[in-house]
N, C-alpha and C positions, 0 to 999 in steps of 0.2 A: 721210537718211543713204543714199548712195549703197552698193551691192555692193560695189565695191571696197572702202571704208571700210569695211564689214564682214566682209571678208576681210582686212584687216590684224592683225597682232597675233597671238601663241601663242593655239593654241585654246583653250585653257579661258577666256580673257577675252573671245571674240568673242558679238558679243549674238546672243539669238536675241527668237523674236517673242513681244512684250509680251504681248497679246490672248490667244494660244495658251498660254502658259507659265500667264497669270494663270486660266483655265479648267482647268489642271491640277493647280493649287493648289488652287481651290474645291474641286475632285475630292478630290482628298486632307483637306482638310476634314472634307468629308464622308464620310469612309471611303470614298468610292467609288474606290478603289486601283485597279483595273484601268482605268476610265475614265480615270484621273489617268493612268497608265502609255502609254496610246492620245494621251495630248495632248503626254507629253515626246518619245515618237518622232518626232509628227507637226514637233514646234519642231525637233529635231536633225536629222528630214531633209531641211530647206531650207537646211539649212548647205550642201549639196552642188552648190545650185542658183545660179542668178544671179538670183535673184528678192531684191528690197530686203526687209530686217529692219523691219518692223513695230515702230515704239517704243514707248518706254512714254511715262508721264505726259510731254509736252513740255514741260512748263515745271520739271520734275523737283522739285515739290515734294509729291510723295506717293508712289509707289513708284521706284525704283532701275529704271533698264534691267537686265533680267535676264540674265545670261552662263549659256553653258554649262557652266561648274560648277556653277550654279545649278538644271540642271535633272536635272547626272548625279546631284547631291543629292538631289534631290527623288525620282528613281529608286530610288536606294539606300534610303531612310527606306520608299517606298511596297513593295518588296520585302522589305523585314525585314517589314512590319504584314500582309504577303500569307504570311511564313514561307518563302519561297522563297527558301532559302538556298544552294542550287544553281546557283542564275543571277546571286547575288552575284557570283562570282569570272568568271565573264564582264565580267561590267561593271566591273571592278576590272583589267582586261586591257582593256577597251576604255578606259577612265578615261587609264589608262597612257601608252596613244598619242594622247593630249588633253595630255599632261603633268600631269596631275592624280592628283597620290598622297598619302600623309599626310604630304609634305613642304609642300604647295603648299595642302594641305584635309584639317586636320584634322577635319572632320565625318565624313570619311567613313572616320575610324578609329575613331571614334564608334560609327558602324553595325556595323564589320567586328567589334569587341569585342562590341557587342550581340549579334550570333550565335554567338558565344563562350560567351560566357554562357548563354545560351538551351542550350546544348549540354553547361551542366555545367561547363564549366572555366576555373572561378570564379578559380584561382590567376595563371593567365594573365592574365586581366583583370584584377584587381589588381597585380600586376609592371609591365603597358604602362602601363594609368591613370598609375598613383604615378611611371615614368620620365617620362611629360608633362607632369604638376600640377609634379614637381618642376624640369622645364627651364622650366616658363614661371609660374612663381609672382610673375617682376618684371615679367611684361609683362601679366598678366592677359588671355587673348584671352577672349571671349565663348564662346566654345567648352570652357573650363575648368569652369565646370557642369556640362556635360554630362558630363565625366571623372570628376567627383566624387559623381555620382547613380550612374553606371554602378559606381563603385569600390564607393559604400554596398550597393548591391544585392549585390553580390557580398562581401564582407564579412558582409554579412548572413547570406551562405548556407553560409560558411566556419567561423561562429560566432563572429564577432568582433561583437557587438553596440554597444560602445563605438565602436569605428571608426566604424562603419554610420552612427551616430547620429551623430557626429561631421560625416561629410562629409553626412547629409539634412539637416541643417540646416546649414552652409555653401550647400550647393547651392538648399535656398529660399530662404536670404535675397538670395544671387545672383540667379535669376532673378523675384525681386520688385523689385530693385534693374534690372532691362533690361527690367522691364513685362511680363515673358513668361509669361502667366496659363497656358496651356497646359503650361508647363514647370513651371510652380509644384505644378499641381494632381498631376505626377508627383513631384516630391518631398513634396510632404503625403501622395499614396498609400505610401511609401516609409516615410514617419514613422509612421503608421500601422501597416506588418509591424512594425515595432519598436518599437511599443505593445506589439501583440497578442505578440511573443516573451517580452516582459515581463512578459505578461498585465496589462496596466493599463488592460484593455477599455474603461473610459469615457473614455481620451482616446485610445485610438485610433478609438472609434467617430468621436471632433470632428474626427480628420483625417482619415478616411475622408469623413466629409459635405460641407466641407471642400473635398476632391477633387471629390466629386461634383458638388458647385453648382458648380466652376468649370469641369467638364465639359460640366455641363448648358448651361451660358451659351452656351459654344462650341459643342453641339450636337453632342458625339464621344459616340457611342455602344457603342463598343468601350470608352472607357476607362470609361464611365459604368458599364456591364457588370461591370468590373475593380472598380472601389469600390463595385457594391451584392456580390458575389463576397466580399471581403476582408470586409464587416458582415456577410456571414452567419456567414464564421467567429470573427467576433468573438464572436458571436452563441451560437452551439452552443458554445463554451468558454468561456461566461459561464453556459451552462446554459440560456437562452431557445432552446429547440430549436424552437419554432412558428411565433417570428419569423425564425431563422434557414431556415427551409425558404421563407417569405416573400419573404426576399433571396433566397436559392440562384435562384429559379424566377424570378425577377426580373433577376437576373444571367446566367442563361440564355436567357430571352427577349432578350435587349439584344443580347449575344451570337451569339445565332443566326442575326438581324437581319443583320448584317455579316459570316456565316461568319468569325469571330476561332474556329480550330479552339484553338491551344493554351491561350487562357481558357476555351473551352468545357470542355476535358477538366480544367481547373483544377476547372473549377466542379461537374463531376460526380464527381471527387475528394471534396470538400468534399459532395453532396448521399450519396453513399454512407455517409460519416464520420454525417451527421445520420439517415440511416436504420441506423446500425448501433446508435448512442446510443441511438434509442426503439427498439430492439431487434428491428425489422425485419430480420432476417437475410437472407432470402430476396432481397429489393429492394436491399438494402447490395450483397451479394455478385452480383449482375449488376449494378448501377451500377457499380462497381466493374471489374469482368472487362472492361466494354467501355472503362472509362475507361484499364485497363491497355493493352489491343488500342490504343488512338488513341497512345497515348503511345509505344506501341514504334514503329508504322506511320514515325511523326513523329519518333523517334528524342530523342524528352525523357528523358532518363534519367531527373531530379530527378522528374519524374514519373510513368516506371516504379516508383521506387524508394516513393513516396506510397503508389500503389494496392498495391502487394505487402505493405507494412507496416500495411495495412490490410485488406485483404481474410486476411492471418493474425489480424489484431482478432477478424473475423468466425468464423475459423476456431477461434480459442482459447473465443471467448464459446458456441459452441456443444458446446464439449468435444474439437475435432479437436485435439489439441496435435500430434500429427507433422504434421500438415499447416500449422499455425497454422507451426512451427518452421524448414518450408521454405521457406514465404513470407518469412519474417524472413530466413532467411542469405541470400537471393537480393538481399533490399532491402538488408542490412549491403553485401553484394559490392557494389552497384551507390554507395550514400552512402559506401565506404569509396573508392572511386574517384573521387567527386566531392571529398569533404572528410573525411578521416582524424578531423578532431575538430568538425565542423560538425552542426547540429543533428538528422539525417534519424541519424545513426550512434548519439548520444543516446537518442533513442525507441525506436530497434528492440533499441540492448542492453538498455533497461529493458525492452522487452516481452520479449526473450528471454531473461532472468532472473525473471521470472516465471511463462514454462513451464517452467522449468527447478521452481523453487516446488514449479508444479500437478503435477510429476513426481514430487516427492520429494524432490529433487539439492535441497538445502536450503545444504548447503557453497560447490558450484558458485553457484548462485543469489546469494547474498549476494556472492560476490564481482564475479559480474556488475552487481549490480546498485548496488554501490557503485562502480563506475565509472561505469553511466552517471550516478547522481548527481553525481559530483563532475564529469563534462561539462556537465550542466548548468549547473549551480553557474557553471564558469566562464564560460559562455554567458551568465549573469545571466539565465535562461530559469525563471520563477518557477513556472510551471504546470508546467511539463518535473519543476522540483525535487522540486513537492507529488506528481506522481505516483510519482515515484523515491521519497518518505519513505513510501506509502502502500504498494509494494510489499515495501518491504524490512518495512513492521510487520507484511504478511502473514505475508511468509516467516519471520523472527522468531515470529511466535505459533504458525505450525505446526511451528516448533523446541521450541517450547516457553523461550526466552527473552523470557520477557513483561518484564522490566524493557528491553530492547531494544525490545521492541514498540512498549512504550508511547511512548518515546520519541519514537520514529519516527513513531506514529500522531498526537503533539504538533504534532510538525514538519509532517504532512502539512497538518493541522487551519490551521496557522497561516500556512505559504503560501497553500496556495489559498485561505484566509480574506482572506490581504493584497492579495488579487491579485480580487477577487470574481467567483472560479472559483465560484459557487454549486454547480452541479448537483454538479460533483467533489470540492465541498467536502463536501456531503451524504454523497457516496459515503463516504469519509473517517470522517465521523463514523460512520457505522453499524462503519467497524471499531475505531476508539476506544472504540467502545461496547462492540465482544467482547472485544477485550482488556482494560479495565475488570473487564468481571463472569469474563472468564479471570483474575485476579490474584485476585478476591473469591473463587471456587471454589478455588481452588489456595491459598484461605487465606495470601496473600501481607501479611499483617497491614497490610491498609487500614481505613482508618474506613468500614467498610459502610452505615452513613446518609449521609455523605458521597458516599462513592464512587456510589449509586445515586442521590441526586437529581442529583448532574450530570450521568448517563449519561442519564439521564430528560430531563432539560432539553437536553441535546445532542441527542439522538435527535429527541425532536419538532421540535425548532427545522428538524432534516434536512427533514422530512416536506413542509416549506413547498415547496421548489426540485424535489422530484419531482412535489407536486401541479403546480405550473404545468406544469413540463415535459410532467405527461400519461405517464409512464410506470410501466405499471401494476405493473410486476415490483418496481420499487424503492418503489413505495408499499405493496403487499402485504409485501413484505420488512421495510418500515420499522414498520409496525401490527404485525408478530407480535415484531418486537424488542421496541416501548413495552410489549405485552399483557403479554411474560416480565417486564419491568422493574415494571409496574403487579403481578403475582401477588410479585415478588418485595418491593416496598417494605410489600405488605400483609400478608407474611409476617414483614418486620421488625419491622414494629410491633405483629403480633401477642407476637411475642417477649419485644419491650422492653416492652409491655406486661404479660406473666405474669411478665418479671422483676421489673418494679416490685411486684406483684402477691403476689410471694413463690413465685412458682411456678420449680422450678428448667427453666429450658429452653436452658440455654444448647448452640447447638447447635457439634458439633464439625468442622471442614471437614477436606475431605478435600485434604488436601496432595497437588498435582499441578504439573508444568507439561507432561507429554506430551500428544500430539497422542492415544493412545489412551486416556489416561483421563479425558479434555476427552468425547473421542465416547462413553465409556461414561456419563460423568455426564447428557450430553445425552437418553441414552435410558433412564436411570436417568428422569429430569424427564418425560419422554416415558410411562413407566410410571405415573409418580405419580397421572396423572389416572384409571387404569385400576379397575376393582373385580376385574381378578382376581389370583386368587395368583401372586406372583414367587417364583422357585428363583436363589437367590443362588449360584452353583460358587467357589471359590478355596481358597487353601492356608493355611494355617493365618497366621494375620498381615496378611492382606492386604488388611483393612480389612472383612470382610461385615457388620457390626453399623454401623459408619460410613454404609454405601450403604440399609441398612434403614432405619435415622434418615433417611437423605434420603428416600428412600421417603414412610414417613409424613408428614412436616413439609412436603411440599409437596403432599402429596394432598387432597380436599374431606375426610380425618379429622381433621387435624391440630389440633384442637380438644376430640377422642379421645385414649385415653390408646395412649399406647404399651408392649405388655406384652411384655421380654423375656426368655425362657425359653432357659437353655442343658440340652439334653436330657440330655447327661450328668451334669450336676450333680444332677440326682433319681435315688434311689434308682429302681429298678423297680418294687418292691413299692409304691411312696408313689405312681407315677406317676398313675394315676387318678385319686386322688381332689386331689393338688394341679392336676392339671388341668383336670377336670371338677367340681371341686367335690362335698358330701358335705351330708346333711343330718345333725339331732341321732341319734348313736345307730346308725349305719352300721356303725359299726367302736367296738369297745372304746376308751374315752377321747374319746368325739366328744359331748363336752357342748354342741355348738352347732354348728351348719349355717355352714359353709362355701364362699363363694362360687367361689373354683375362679379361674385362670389366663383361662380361656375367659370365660366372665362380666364378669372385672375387662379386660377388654378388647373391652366392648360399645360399639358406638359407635367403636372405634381399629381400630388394627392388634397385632395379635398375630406376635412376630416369633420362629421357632422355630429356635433354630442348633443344627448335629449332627444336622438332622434323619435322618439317617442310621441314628442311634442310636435310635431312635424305637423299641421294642418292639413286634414283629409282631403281638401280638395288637391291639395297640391303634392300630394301624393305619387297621383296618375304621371306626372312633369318628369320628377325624380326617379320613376324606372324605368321611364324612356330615355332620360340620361344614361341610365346605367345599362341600358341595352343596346343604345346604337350610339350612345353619344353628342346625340342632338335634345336642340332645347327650341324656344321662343324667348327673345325677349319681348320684357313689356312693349305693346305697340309696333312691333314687326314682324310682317308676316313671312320675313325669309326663316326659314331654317338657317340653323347654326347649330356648327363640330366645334367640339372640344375634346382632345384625349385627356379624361382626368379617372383617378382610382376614386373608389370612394371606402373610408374606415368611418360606419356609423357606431354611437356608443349608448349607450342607456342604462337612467339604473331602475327602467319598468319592465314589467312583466311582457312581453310586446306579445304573447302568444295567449295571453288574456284580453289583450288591448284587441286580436284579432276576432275574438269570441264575440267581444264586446260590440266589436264593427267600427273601434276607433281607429284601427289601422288596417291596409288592406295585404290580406293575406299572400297575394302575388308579389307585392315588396318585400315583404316580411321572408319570403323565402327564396326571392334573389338576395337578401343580404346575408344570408343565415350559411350562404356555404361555406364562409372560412369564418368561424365562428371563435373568440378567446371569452373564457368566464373567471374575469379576475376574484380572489376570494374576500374575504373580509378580514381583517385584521384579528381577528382574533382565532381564526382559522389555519394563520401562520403565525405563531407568540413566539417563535425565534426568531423575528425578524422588529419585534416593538423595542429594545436596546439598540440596536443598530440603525433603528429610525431615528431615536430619540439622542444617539451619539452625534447622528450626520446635521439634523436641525440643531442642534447646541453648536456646533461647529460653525456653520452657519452662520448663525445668531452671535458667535463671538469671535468670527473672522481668523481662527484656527481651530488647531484640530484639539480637542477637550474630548472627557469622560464623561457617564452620564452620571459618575459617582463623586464626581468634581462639585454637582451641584445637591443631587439627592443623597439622602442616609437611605443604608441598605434596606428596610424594612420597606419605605419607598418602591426601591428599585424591582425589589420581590410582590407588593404589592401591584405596579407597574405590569408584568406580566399575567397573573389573573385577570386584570380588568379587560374588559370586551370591547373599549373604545369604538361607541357607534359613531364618530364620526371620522373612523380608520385614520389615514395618515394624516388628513389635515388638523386633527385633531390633537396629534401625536408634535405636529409641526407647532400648533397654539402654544400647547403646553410649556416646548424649549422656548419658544419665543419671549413668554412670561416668567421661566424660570431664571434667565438669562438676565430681564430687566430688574427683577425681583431683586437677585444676586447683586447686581452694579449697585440697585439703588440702596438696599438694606441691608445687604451680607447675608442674607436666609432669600429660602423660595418657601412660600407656602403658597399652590394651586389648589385649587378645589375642583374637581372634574364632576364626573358622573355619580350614580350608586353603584355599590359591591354588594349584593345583598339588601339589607335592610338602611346599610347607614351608606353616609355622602362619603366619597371618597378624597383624600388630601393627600396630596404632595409633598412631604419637606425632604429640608437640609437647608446646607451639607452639612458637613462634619461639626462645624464651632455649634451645632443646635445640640451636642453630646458634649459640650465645650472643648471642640478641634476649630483650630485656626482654618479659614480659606487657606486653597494653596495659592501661595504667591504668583504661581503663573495666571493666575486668574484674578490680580488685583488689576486695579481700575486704572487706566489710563488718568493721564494728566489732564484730558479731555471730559474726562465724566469728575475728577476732583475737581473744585471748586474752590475755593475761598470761603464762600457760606456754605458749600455742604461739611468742608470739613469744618467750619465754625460749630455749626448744628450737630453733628456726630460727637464732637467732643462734648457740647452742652449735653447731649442727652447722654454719657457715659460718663458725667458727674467728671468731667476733666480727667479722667483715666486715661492717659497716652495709650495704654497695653488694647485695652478696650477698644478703643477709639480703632486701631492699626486693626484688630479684628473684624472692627464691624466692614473697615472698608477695603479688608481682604487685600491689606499690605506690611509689610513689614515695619515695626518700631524707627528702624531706620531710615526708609524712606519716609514717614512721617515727619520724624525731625527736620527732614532735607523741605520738607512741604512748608513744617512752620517756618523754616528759616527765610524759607523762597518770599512768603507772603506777607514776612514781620510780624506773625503770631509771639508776643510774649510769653514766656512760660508764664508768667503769673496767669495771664489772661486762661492758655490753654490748661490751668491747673485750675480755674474757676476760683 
């Protein structure tokens, strides 16, 4: 081919040299981008010269003579894989005066989109793609793959999962259908991220491997890098944290190899994530800082916005929450600029609803956090959902809404179980498991044999996926849960066994869902194992004999009797010798020796309420019990042992009474070193419905609402009032609502003052004229003959009436007149 003949023709079609161009392809092959770059100059600038074009194959049946579109391509592709996206737009202005623009070569709209993306503006790239796929859908160029892997990725990142998946498998079957194994293996990596969004780790490991072997074949070690990179994070959110640190440093080695900087900084993203999971902080958070520094320098946002949402992980897990929270709204600014509902906006509101939790902000929190759930959600992002259902069971159980809790801690259990999130699943269950024995404490009427062997077979089953992981805080954490659960099942069955037994032990729970009477019972439990004496403080009602029962029944006595003595209730004069015991003959009338209070609580606990009231003399007695264990009975001058605990309770001031000289100070502070101060009911007002649920139950021998008997305005009133006489007060009220209801179909209570005026109770419903629900009509036992005579008389013979007032159905009526030989004349008055 003569010069001439090679100067004819628009430049982009004029050839250059074979030999040169085919050595700048091997280059790029082998990642060697700058040598590759060295051989396209060297082919473009003999265009200038009169020296003849080098051909290719002459008999032209194996490579094409190569044109200078051919090599400003090969340009473009080798400057996007060098990141030099600066000297694009040079070459796109030299391209220009070649006649070559994405009129003439769409590849190298291809490219220019690919730095698009690379930069975050994923909507861009999706708008150009979808305008090309759709002008050339009837001509099919070969170059339409490439539009639809670029679209997927970006789709991807948008939160369109569906799409994504949509065009990575178009786009593989495409370039398997043109032979093109290099192009394939990036849409299998493709397939793969949206496994792994889905969390359906085992098959995106097969398209990640997949990827790799067809990398490997070809001998590209940047993307080899990229697919062991993507398996590690498969990897760490399947819970295999040992193998995925494996990959990571695997991926970084390959990496490194070929300076590929923005999968390097991918991949130290991803080793920070694994070093924060085994709860490295220290190493997380500089992994992390410098992986942030590379990614600003290089101007990745999507990867700015990773390490910030992550290095606040680190910050939340060590306790910094203002810090954790600044990280977060910097990463929200940066993902709300890339993609308003894309996946990076998802994870940082869930985490930033749950400092919002660890704050308090319980209101805030939930509704953060049900957004980003429901983002997820539409994401179809199954790991993203289970961690969304596991903070919202947090925030929930520190509301004290444990029927929410649980829910939610279901939901968490059952994604990441579908998805085999292991390690996160583990996580998951340990809070299934507080919320669980939160519902059993809070006496939320579950089957407590039930409820504790599942939480038991839950928990251990957790134990598995921390042992492998090797992380020692959730292994210790998971051993002291089963330990409680194991003290508790063997507490059960001690139980069930003295009830079979005839022994009365039925123990009574302490109705809760607050977050502070969760932490009192804790250190309530925390006490139990102690031998010394507990000073129980509260107000009259407020459960002290409740928290003494728990006391004992979970301490090494509880196999000992429990002896409760309320002080005031003895005489003074009697006080000694029912305490201490008397032998024959002590006192006028003492035909026989008497074992005494202290005695019959050898071996238990002795629980003394009022101790307030405790007569000063007898004072001196009681802390010589408590100090060595001996006493006197009346009229015997031997000493006598006893091992007993002692839990006193009071609801006086006892550090006044000491001021005062009514009590003596060296008692006062032998008792005082395992000290509980139960609150006052109005202290805890998410816990007055769930009182007043458990006494209605109670009171009607199932389990009922509290909306069964009051109208809402009630129920809401209910909560404002300050109830000074705390639970037992709480306890009257169902009691009377309950009788009220049987006997007249309405409850009207009349309590305390709200302010200025008296405060009233009604309902239910029939007082807005809603019928009783029928589950709550009256036994056959509370109907009568004359109560229904008198209900029909006083509803003027109104059957309808009549069936309302006594909160049963028209039908069972009838059944009642029939039963009794009421005449309809009679019951129509």
């Amino acid at each position: 081919m003569s010069a001439e003949t090679a100067h004819q023709g628009p430049m982009s079609t004029r050839p250059i040299p074979a030999p040169v161009f085919q050595q700048a392809r091997e280059a790029a092959d082998r990642e060697e981008y700058e040598i590759a770059l060295e051989s396209i100059r060297l082919c473009l600038d003999q265009l200038g010269t009169d020296r003849p074009v080098e051909a290719g194959d002459p008999d032209g049946l194996s490579q094409p003579q190569p044109r200078v579109g051919d090599a400003v391509l090969l340009w473009a592709r080798c400057l996007f894989q060098l990141e030099r996206h600066e000297e694009f737009p040079l070459l796109l202005s030299l391209a220009g005066k070649w006649s070559l623009d994405s009129t003439t070569m769409a590849e190298l709209d291809v490219v220019r989109l690919g730095f698009a993306f690379k930069h975050g503006r994923y909507a861009r790239v999706v708008e150009e793609a979808s305008r090309f796929i759709a002008d050339h859908r009837q001509d099919l160029p070969v170059v339409l793959a490439d539009f639809l892997l670029l679209r997927g990725h970006a789709y991807s990142n948008l939160g369109e999962p569906r799409k994504a998946q949509e065009d990575a498998e178009l786009a593989y079957s495409l370039f398997r259908l043109l032979g093109k194994e290099k192009d394939c293996a990036r849409a299998a990596n493709l397939q793969g991220m949206l496994k792994v969004r889905e969390a359906d780790y085992p098959q995106a490991e097969c398209w990640f491997r997949r990827a790799l072997a067809l990398h490997r074949k070809l001998g590209l070690r940047k993307n080899m890098g990229g697919n062991r990179l993507n398996l590690g994070v498969a990897c760490y959110k399947r819970g295999d944290l040992a193998q995925a640190e494996i990959e990571l440093q695997a991926a970084m080695a390959l990496l490194a190899e070929v300076e590929a900087r923005v999968p390097l900084c991918r991949a130290a993203i991803a080793r920070g994530v694994n070093a924060r999971l085994q709860r490295d902080w220290g190493k997380a958070r500089a992994i992390l800082t410098r992986a942030y520094e590379q990614a600003n320098q290089m101007m990745l946002p999507r990867e700015e916005a990773l390490a910030l949402e992550f290095l606040g992980d680190v910050c939340r897990d060590e306790g910094k929450l203002a810090g954790a929270r600044r990280y977060y709204s910097r990463a929200l600014a940066i993902g709300n600029s890339l993609a308003p509902d894309g996946d990076i906006v998802a994870e940082v509101m869930r985490r930033q609803g749950q400092v919002l939790g660890e704050l308090g902000r319980h209101t805030e929190a939930v509704a953060v956090l049900r957004r980003a759930l429901a983002l997820a959600r539409r994401q179809g992002d199954g790991y993203e959902e289970g961690l969304g259902h596991r903070a919202l069971a947090r925030t929930f159980l520190a509301m004290g809404d444990l029927q929410a809790a649980k829910e939610h801690s279901a939901g968490s259990l059952e994604r990441l179980g579908g998805v085999g999130a292991r390690f996160q699943w583990a996580q998951s269950q340990l809070v299934h498991t507080r919320v669980l024995l939160a519902r059993l404490d809070g006496g939320l009427l579950e089957k407590t044999e039930t409820v504790l062997e599942t939480a038991w077979r839950g928990t251990l089953a957790a134990l598995d996926p921390f042992l492998q992981a090797g992380v020692e805080h959730w292994i210790v954490e998971t051993r002291a849960l089963l330990a409680d659960l194991t003290r508790r099942r063997a507490l059960w069955d001690r139980i069930r066994r003295d009830t079979a037994g005839g022994r009365d032990q039925e123990t009574q729970p302490i109705i809760h869902v607050s977050a502070r009477m969760r932490d009192l019972i804790q250190m309530t439990d925390a006490f139990a194992d102690s031998e010394e004496p507990v000073l129980i403080v509260g107000a009259t009602g407020t459960g002290k004999e409740l928290f003494a029962r728990r006391l004992h029944e979970n301490s090494p006595r509880r196999d000992g009797n429990l002896v409760c003595v309320n002080v005031t209730a003895i005489p003074e004069s009697m006080f000694e010798r029912e305490f201490f015991g008397h032998v024959r003959g002590a006192f006028s009338g003492a035909e026989r020796d008497g074992s005494g209070l202290a005695a019959q609580a050898d071996g238990g606990t002795l629980f003394l309420d009022e101790i307030g009231e405790l007569p000063l003399e007898l004072q001196p007695r009681l802390l010589r019990l408590l100090q060595d264990g001996t006493f006197l009975a009346l009229g015997d001058p031997r000493e006598r042992r006893v091992d007993v605990r002692l839990v006193a309770a009071t609801n006086a001031d006892l550090e006044t009474l000491v001021r005062e000289g009514k009590f003596r100070a060296d008692l006062y502070y032998r008792l005082k070193i395992l000290e509980l101060r139960l609150p006052d009911i109005r202290r805890r007002r998410e816990d007055i419905l769930p009182l007043m649920r458990h006494f209605l139950s109670r009171a009607a021998g199932r389990s009922v609402d509290p909306e069964m008997f009051f109208n809402p305005e009630s129920l809401r009133l209910m909560r404002q009032y300050d109830w000074p006489g705390n639970v037992r007060e709480i306890a009257m009220v169902a009691r009377q609502a309950r009788l009220q209801l049987a006997g007249t179909g309405q409850v009207r209570v009349e309590v305390g003052r709200l302010g200025n005026q008296t405060l009233v109770f009604t309902g239910p419903r029939q007082v807005a004229g809603l019928a009783v629900p029928h589950r709550l009509a009256e036994t056959s036992q509370t109907i009568t003959r004359e109560r229904l005579l008198t209900v029909l008389a006083e509803m003027g013979g109104n059957r309808a009436a009549a069936a309302r007032r006594l909160g049963i159905s028209r039908s069972t009526l009838y059944r009642y007149l029939e039963r009794w030989g009421i005449a309809a004349k009679v019951a129509g008055g």
